[in-house]
C-alpha positions, 0 to 999 in steps of 0.5 A: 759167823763164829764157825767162819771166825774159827776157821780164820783163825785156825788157817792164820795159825797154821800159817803162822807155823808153816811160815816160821818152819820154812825149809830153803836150799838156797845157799848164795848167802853162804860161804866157807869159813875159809873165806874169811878165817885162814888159820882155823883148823877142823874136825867136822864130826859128823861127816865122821863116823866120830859122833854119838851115832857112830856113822857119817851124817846125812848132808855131810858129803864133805869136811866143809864148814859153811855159815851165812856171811854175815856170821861168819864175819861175826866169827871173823872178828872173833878170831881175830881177837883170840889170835891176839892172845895166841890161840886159834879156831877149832871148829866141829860143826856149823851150818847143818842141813835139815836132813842131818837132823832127821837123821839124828832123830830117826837113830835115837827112834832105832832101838837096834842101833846103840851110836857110841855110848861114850857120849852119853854115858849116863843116859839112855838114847831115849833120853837125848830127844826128850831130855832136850840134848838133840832137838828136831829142829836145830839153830845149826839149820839156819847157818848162823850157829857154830860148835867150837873151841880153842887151840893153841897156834901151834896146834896144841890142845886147850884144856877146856874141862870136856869134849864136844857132843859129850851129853853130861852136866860136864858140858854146861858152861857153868858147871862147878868142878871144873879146875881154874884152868879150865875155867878160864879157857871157857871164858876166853872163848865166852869173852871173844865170842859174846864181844864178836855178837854171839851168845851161847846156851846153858847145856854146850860151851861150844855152841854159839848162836848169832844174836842178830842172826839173819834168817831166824825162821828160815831152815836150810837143807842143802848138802856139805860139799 
């Protein structure tokens, strides 16, 4: 009996995590953020070869960024609010299929294959998986997450004290030699965001997650196009 009981048990557990890790590729409940946001400009990395593994991604077939609607209203309301202070959207990445993150770590287990060492200057590639900057599985995957920062409306850079993917303590939000300047720049961005319903990580300023997010358990894999 207590053999039957076990057993139950561990097949409602490995349900348990199979049902938290599905993979769907179903993307009607996304849209481009053009739809909603017609001023935001883009420098979409990975379907670049400007990115910590210094080649094009897998998924990225276009220069395209995607979210659930429901975030991308969220993100809406945002840069509205930033645009009444005079700046715009630049948006790095957003939804990212399953298979882009595979990608990820497949590279950092190739120790033939170096990326662009500028983006982790202080580490070694080993270090990105295990030092917790890249993860197997990614909140961009669920199509909810944005990676961004601001610029003027005339285009003009920001200073927000650091670039996007660059793993270092420079990246934390808090991080304490930043000049005044830089500081608020990321709390404008902080601000606006967290008041459209989003929240952020201690590790990126640029990374956004909505709290509410509508698909918590679920990881997208359908290509950027």
């Amino acid at each position: 009996m207590k053999r039957l009981f076990l057993i139950g048990v561990l097949l409602f557990s490995f349900m348990q995590v199979t049902l938290a890790s599905q993979i769907s590729y179903d993307k009607s409940d996304f849209a481009p953020v053009s739809t909603m946001i017609d001023d935001a400009a883009y420098d979409i990395r990975y379907y670049s070869s400007n990115n910590f593994t210094g080649n094009r991604i897998n998924g990225y077939k276009a220069p395209v960024p995607y979210m659930t609607k429901e975030a991308l209203k969220a993100l809406s309301t945002a840069a509205e609010d930033l645009r009444k202070q005079g700046y715009r959207l630049l948006i790095w990445d957003t939804y990212r299929p399953q298979k882009a993150v595979y990608n990820f770590v497949e590279w950092i287990n190739n120790p033939n294959d170096p990326g662009d060492k500028t983006f982790y200057p202080a580490l070694k590639k080993s270090d990105l998986l295990k030092g917790g900057y890249i993860a197997e599985k990614s909140g961009h995957t669920r199509g909810s997450t944005v990676d961004l920062t601001l610029i003027k409306k005339d285009g003009s850079f920001v200073d927000m004290g650091g670039t996007f993917d660059l793993f270092s303590e420079i990246s934390h939000p808090d991080y304490k030699r930043l000049t005044r300047t830089q500081k608020k720049n990321r709390k404008i961005l902080y601000d606006a965001m967290t008041k459209a319903g989003f929240q952020g990580i201690d590790s990126e300023w640029w990374h956004y997650t909505l709290k509410n997010e509508p698909y918590p358990d679920t990881y997208f894999d359908f290509d950027v196009e």
